[in-house]
C-alpha positions in Angstrom: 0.0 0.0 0.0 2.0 3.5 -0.8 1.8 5.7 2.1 -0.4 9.1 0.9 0.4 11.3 4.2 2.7 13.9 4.4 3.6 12.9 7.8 4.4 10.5 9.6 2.5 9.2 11.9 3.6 7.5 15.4 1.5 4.5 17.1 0.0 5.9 20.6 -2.6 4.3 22.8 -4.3 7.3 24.6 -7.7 7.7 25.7 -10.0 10.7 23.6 -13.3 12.1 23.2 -14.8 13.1 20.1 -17.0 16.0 20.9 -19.9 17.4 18.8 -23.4 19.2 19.6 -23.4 18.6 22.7 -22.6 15.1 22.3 -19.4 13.2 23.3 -18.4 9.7 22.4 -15.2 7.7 23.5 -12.7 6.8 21.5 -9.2 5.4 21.4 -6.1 7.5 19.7 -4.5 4.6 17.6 -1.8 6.8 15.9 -1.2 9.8 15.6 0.7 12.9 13.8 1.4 16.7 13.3 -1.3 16.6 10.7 -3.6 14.0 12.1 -4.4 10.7 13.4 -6.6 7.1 13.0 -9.0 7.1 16.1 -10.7 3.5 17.1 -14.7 3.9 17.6 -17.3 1.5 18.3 -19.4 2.1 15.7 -18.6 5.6 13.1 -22.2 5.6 12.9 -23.6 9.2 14.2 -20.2 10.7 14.2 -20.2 14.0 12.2 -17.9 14.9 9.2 -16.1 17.9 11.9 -15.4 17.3 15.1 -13.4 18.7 18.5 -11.2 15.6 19.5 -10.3 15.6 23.5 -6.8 13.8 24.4 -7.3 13.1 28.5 -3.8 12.4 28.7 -2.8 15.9 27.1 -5.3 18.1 28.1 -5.6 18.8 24.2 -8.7 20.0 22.0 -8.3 19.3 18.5 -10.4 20.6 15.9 -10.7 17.4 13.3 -12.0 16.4 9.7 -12.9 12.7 9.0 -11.3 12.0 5.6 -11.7 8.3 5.8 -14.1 5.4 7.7 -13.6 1.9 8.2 -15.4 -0.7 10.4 -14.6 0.7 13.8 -11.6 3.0 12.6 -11.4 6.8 11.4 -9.2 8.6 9.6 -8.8 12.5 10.9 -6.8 15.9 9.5 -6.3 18.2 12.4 -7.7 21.7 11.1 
């Protein structure tokens, strides 16, 4: 498979939130980049195309694009 991002991304295992509406849903931070990162869900059913990710660990906020969905994996951009 040819690798399409511009950076590269590092393999983490960190707690998040994706936030939305009013909503929140937990999430794991699979791997993760400068530019953005793959995020395991249980289901990307409901989640929105924009999002505010929440790292725990970091005490970060990350406004996030989804650019890809699997099964129970998503692909963000930070932006």
């Amino acid at each position: 498979m040819d690798e399409r991002r511009d950076k590269a991304r590092h393999r983490v295992l960190k707690a998040g939130t994706i936030e939305f509406g009013g909503g929140a849903i937990d999430c794991t931070v699979r791997n993760f980049s400068d530019t953005g990162a793959a995020l395991d869900v249980t289901s990307p059913v409901g989640i929105p195309g924009r999002f505010t990710l929440f790292i725990q660990a970091d005490g970060t906020h990350l406004a996030c694009t989804v650019v890809w969905r699997k099964e129970k994996r998503i692909g963000v951009r930070f932006g």
